[in-house]
C-alpha positions, 0 to 999 in steps of 0.5 A: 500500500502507497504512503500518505504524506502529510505536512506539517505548518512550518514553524520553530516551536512545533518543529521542535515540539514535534521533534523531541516528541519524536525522538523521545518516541523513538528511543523508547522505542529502540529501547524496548525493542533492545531489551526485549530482544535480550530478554528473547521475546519478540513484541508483535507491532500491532501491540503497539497501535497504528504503525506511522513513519515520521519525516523531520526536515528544517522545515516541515514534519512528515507523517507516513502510515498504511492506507486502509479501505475507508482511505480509498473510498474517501480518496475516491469521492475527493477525487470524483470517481464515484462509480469507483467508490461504490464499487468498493463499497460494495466489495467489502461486506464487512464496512459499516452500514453508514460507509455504504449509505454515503457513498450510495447517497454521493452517487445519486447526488452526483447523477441527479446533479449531472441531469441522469434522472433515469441511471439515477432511477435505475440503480436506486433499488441496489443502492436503497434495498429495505430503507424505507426512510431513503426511499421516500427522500427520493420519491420527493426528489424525484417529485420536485424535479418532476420525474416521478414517471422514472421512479414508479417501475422500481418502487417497492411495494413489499419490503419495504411498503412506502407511505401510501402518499409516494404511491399515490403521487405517482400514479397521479403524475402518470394520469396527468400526461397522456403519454404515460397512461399505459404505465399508468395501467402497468403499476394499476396492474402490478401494484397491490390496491392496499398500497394507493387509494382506489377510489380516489384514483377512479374520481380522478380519472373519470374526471380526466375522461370528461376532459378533451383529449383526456379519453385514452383506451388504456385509461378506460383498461385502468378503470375496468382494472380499478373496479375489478379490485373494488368487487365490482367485476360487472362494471369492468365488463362494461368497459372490456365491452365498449373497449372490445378486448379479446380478454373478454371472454376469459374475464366473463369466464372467470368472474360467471358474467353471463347474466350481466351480459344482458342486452350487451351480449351481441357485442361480443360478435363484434369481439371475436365472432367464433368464441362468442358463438360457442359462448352464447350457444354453450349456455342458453339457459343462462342467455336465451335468444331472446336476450341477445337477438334484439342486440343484433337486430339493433346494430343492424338498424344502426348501420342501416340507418347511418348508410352502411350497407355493408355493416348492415350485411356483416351483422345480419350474417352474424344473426344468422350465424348465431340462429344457426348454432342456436338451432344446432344446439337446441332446435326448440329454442328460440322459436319466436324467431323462427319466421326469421330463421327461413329467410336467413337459411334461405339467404345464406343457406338454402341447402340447410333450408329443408334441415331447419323445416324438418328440426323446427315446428313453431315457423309459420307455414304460409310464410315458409311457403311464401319464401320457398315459392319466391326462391324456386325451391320445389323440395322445401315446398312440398313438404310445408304443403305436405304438413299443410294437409294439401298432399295433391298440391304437393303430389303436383309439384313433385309431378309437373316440376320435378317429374321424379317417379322414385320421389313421387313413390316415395311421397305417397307412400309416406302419406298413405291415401289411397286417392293419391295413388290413383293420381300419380298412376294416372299421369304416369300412365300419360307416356311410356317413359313414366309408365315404363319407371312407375313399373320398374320403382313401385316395388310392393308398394301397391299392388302391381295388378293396378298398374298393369290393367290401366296400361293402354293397349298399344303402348310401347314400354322398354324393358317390360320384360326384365321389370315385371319380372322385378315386380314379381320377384318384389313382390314374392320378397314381401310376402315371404317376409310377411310370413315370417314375420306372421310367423314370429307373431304367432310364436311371441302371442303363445310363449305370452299366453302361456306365460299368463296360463302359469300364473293364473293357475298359480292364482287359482289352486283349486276350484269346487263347483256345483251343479244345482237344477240346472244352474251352476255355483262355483267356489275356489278354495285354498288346498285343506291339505295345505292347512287354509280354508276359505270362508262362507260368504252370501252371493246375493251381494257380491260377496268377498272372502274373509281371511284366507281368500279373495273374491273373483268371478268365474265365466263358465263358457268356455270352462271345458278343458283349459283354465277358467276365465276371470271376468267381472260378471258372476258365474252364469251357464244354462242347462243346455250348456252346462254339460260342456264342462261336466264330466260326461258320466254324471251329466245324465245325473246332474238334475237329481241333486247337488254335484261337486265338481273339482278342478285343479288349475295348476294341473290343468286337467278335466273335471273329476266327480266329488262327492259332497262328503270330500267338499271342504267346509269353506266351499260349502259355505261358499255354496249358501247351504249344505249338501243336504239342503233342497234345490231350490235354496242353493244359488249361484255363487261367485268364486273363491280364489285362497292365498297359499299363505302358512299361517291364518295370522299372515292373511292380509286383507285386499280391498277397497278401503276395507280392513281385515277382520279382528279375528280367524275362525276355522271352517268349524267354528264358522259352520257352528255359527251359520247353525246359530245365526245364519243371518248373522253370518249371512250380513258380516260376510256381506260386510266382508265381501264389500271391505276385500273385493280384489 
């Protein structure tokens, strides 16, 4: 390290002061050194304090000593070279925090003297980092000298926060000159709303707006920016709107605008026409056509009031594009613009004409008539006439405008009146160009014979060989099919009945009827080997069972072989047919008394002869008398169906309204209180008959 000179004021007192001092110091010096070297130890120089030369001349006394750090940086700023000090400041960590803090403060002194308000700027972080204190000096500094633009990119906003005053005088000088309003919405952006006051920012610059001249877009994005951090996301909206920004649509996503959209929606087509169409289309419960149709419908009459014909033309292609997705999406909605939706598919695609006629069914027909009519499309007006009833009219146009037979076929067949056959046989029968194609194309529509016997002699028809033998072939096809198909019908109509066979004879277990002069009573009774038994009822009143059976009707027409019939009427036969069910050996017996039949439907087979001692005790009071009782007091009965259930206890009552009774009798204690109170029975079995009829 280089030696510092420095010179003594000449004079005789001080120079000889300064020289007995240094000599006085100097052979103390040598005599310590001397006497510690005869003692053997050596005496480091830093025990002694800074280590100084001094230079004694007539005149002058020089002192002469190491050169440190500080030395440096303090020659450094002496001498100008700022840059030089800071970079050795920096260097060394271990310098106190005032050394770094001065230099740092002469370097922007220097650079804000010499006019470098931007270098100034740039290094302020590395020079200030954390002291607020020192921030907000230069803030000031920055403000007297009027360049705040300069200092608002690098002031911090976390570690340290300013005083909410520094930020705010920023972003004020910023919306006060025009040309720095996009950094104006750059700190808005990136800079907390904690650290400025929003409000006041949004009077100020919606005074500025009112201001000519003062209208910026990135002044109205700082505003929509502004609202946004106030929770008021739908006034932001409003501005991406007006401002038509493409971040629109993944704001409206992100905040669930939608229903804000209103009456506004339609200028997102302004916007980007293909993401507002799958916007609106994607939610039309939310924004229903109604709600954006009158938008567009608007900005066309704009354009065509202001004489611009060719943005009147954009926003009615846009209508229809919109129309289109809409109907794609879901052909019922929207349908109070239907009639408009015929004129613009007719307009920009009539190919999709028919699709829209076919999908829609709330336009107007005459007018969908009107449209067709005026553009010459034959197939669009065929079927509006077709589903306006006028089939002959329809029938026409195929005929004398398209002269298509296959189509013609095709039409008739699919509306099935006969009367347009004979019309369409008719004027194909007119030339033998129509004749000879209604042959080769009538397959087994109709019959070919009608075709065939109208054909006028004399007509020459080409190929009438090869298509008659079409026909024929046509026609062998069908009826085979029709076969089979007959065939397959008949199987699926046995494989059900036999179905509804096995569970009627499960409904049915076993069925007693009798044969009383010359009319028949029938009861079904649950199997008394199964420990059930129905329960005596009067068939006067449309009797039902008591606990254990249920009460339907039996038909006896028709109850020879297979299973009986339910039907609503009672049981009713006749003499001359009652034999059709009775076994043939007692048929010449029957009218000499009572005669028990019984017949088990789960077996299926024919009657068998049952004496009455074999008959339950539940189908004789079924019957209303005993085996012993004369003709003329046993009448018809309906029939008695038993639930195979375990125990009388698990019988449930079936009626209408009706509850089961309180308690079970067995067909013993029943018979014991019909001989006690035959009325009695005679009224509780009516009033049971009323409470569980199935």
């Amino acid at each position: 390290t280089s030696d510092t000179l420095s010179a003594v004021p000449d004079s005789s007192a001080a120079a000889a002061a300064a020289a007995a001092a240094a000599a006085t110091t100097a052979d103390e010096t040598a005599n310590s050194v001397e006497s510690g070297s005869k003692r053997g130890v050596e005496l480091p120089i830093e025990d002694y304090g800074e280590f100084m030369y001094f230079i004694v001349s007539p005149k002058d006394i020089v002192v002469g000593r190491h050169r440190d750090l500080e030395d440096r940086i303090s020659w450094c700023l002496q001498a100008g070279r700022f840059e030089a000090a800071l970079t050795l400041a920096e260097a060394d960590r271990s310098l106190p925090r005032t050394v770094l803090d001065t230099v740092a403060q002469a370097y922007l002194e220097y650079l804000t003297r010499d006019g470098k308000w931007g270098v100034a700027a740039a290094v302020l972080p590395r020079l200030l980092r954390d002291q607020t204190p020192l921030w907000e000096k230069w803030v000031y500094a920055f403000a007297q000298a009027q360049r705040l633009p300069l200092i608002g990119p690098v002031l911090p906003t976390r570690q340290p926060t300013l005083h909410s005053q520094c930020y705010n005088v920023v972003l004020q000088a910023l919306l006060a000159d025009n040309t720095q309003h996009g950094q104006l919405l750059s700190l808005v952006q990136s800079w907390p709303s904690s650290c400025f006051h929003p409000t006041a920012l949004i009077d100020a610059i919606a005074q500025r707006l009112q201001k000519p001249g003062g209208d910026s877009r990135e002044l109205w994005q700082t505003l929509a920016v502004l609202y946004k951090s106030q929770g008021r996301p739908d006034l932001s909206l409003a501005v991406y709107l007006q401002l038509q920004l493409p971040s629109v649509f993944d704001f409206i996503q992100e905040h669930s605008l939608l229903s804000y959209l209103d009456q506004k929606a339609y200028l997102l087509m302004a916007v980007d026409e293909d993401r507002a169409l799958e916007l609106l289309a994607g939610h039309l419960d939310t924004l229903p056509p109604g709600a954006v149709i009158p938008g567009l419908l608007d900005a066309m009459s704009v354009a065509e009031s202001d004489g611009d014909e060719e943005g009147r033309e954009l926003w009615r292609h846009r209508l229809f594009n919109y129309l289109d997705r809409v109907f794609q999406v879901d052909a019922g909605s929207g349908g109070e613009y239907a009639e408009l939706c015929v004129h613009l598919y007719a307009d920009y695609a009539p190919a999709r004409l028919m699709e829209f006629l076919q999908g829609s069914q709330t336009y107007p027909l005459e007018a969908a008539l009107e449209v067709a009519e005026q553009r010459g499309m034959v197939d669009e007006q065929v079927y509006i006439l077709s589903r306006m009833g006028n089939s002959r009219a329809a029938l026409a146009l195929i005929i004398e405008r398209q002269q298509d037979i296959p189509q013609a076929i095709e039409f008739v067949r699919l509306q099935r009146e006969e009367e347009l056959w004979e019309e369409l046989i008719d004027w194909a029968l007119r030339s033998a160009d129509t004749t000879g194609q209604l042959l080769e194309h009538i397959g087994g529509n109709i019959n070919p014979l009608r075709v065939i016997q109208k054909i006028p002699e004399g007509m020459e028809i080409q190929q009438l060989r090869d298509r008659l033998r079409g026909i024929i072939a046509d026609f062998r096809t069908q009826t085979s099919l029709r076969e089979g198909c007959n065939a397959i019908l008949r199987s699926d109509c046995l494989r059900l009945v036999q179905r509804l066979h096995g569970e009627v004879k499960q409904a049915l277990p076993v069925v007693w009827v009798q044969r009383v002069a010359g009319s028949i009573s029938a009861a079904a009774v649950v199997d008394v080997n199964a420990g059930q038994a129905g329960t005596a009822a009067d068939t006067t009143a449309n009797t039902a069972a008591l606990p254990g059976a249920v009460a339907i009707d039996l038909l006896s027409t028709g109850f020879t072989e297979s299973p009986v019939r339910l039907t609503a009427a009672k049981v009713k036969t006749t003499a001359s047919n009652s034999s059709s069910f009775l076994p043939a050996a007692s048929a010449a017996g029957a009218s000499k008394g009572p005669l028990w039949l019984k017949y088990q439907c789960a077996t299926g087979h024919p009657m068998t002869l049952t004496s009455a001692q074999d008959v339950p005790t539940a189908a004789l009071a079924a019957a209303g008398a005993s085996p012993s009782a004369p003709a003329a007091q046993q009448t018809p009965v309906a029939v008695w169906i038993g639930y195979p259930h375990n125990t009388p206890d698990a019988l449930a009552a079936a009626g209408e309204g009706g509850t089961a009774p309180s308690s079970w009798q067995s067909p013993q204690q029943q018979q014991q209180q019909q001989q006690v109170s035959p009325a009695g029975a005679s009224s509780s079995s009516r009033r049971s008959n009323r409470t569980q009829r199935h």
